[in-house]
N, C-alpha and C positions, 0 to 999 in steps of 0.2 A: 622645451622638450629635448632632453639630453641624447634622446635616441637619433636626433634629425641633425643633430652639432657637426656633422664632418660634414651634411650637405651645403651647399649656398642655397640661399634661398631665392637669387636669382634663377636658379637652375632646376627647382621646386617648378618656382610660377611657369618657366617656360614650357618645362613639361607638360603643364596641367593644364595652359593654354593650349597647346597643344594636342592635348587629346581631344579638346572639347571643340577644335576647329574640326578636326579629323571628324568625330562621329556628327557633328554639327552637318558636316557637308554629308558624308555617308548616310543620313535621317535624308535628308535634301532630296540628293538625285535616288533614291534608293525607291520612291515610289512612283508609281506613272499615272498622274491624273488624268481623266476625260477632258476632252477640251468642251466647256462650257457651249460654246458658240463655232457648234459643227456647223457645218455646210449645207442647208436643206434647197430646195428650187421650189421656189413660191407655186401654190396649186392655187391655176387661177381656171375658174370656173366657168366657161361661156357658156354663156344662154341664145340660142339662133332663135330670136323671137319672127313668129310668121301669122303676118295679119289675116 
């Protein structure tokens, strides 16, 4: 590709690594999931049994 000849291609890949860590992490923290395993307090049920 004679269009890309004054670039290094070292300097290609770095960039494009680089993007792809950038939006990589930006996709990451960018969304807020539920935590699966809230916190609930067990319902426990007594029964006062009366003979």
């Amino acid at each position: 590709m004679p269009q890309m000849a004054p670039l290094s291609w070292l300097n290609l890949f770095i960039s494009f690594v680089m993007m792809f860590m950038i939006m990589s992490t930006l996709n990451y923290f960018s969304f807020n999931y539920d935590n699966f395993y809230k916190i609930t307090s067990k319902k426990t049920h007594k029964l006062n049994w009366k003979w």
